[in-house]
C-alpha positions in Angstrom: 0.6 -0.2 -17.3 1.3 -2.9 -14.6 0.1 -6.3 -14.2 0.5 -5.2 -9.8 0.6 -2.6 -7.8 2.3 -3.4 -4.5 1.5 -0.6 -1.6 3.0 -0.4 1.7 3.8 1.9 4.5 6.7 2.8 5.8 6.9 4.6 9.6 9.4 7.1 9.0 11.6 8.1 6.4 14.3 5.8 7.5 12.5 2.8 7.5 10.4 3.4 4.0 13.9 4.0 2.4 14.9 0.9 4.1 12.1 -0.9 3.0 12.8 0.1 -0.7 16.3 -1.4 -0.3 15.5 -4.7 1.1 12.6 -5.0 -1.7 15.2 -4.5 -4.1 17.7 -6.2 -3.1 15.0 -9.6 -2.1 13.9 -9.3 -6.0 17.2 -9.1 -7.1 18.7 -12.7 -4.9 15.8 -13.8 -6.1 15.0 -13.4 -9.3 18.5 -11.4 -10.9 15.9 -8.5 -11.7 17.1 -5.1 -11.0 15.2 -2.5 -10.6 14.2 -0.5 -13.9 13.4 2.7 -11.9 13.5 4.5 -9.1 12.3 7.5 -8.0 11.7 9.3 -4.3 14.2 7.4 -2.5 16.2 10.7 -1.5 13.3 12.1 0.8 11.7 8.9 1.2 7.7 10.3 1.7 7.1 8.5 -1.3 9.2 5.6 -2.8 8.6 4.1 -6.3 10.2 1.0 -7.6 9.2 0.1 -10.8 10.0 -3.5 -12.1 7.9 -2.9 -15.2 5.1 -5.5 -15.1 4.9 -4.6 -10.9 5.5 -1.6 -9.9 6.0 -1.1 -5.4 4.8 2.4 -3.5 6.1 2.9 -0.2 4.4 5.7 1.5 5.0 7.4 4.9 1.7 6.7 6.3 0.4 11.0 6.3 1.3 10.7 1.7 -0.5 7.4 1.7 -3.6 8.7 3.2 -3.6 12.1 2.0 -2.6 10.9 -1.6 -4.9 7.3 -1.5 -3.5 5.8 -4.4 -5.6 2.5 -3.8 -8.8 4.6 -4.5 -8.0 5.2 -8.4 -8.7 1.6 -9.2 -12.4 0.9 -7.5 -12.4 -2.1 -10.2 -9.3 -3.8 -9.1 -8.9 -6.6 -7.1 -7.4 -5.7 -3.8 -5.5 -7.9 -1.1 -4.6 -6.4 2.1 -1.5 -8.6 3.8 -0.5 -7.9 7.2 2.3 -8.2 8.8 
């Protein structure tokens, strides 16, 4: 399990995979973490980056509403950040 869950949405394919790269490569200048895995990037619909204690979703907005990840945890504390 992870401490955080970190989901965003991407517009398009293009700019989910290029949000994946610029949150890895923001954690890594920052903090020398790389990511531990990564999965979805090729297709982009639905990017994973798992950093073990946090792990970011990047969903084309049509996966993240037909998939609505955030509903699973009704318990957890949620905080919506805009851009």
């Amino acid at each position: 399990m992870a401490d955080y869950l970190i989901v965003c949405t991407g517009e398009s394919d293009r700019h989910a995979r290029a949000l994946a790269e610029s949150v890895e490569e923001t954690i890594f200048k920052k903090t020398g973490l790389a990511v531990n895995r990564k999965e979805g990037i090729k297709l982009s619909e639905w990017v994973l980056l798992d950093y073990f204690d946090v792990i970011v979703h990047i969903f084309l907005r049509e996966k993240r509403e037909f998939y609505g990840l955030e509903e699973l945890w009704g318990d957890a504390e949620i905080e919506k950040v805009s851009p």
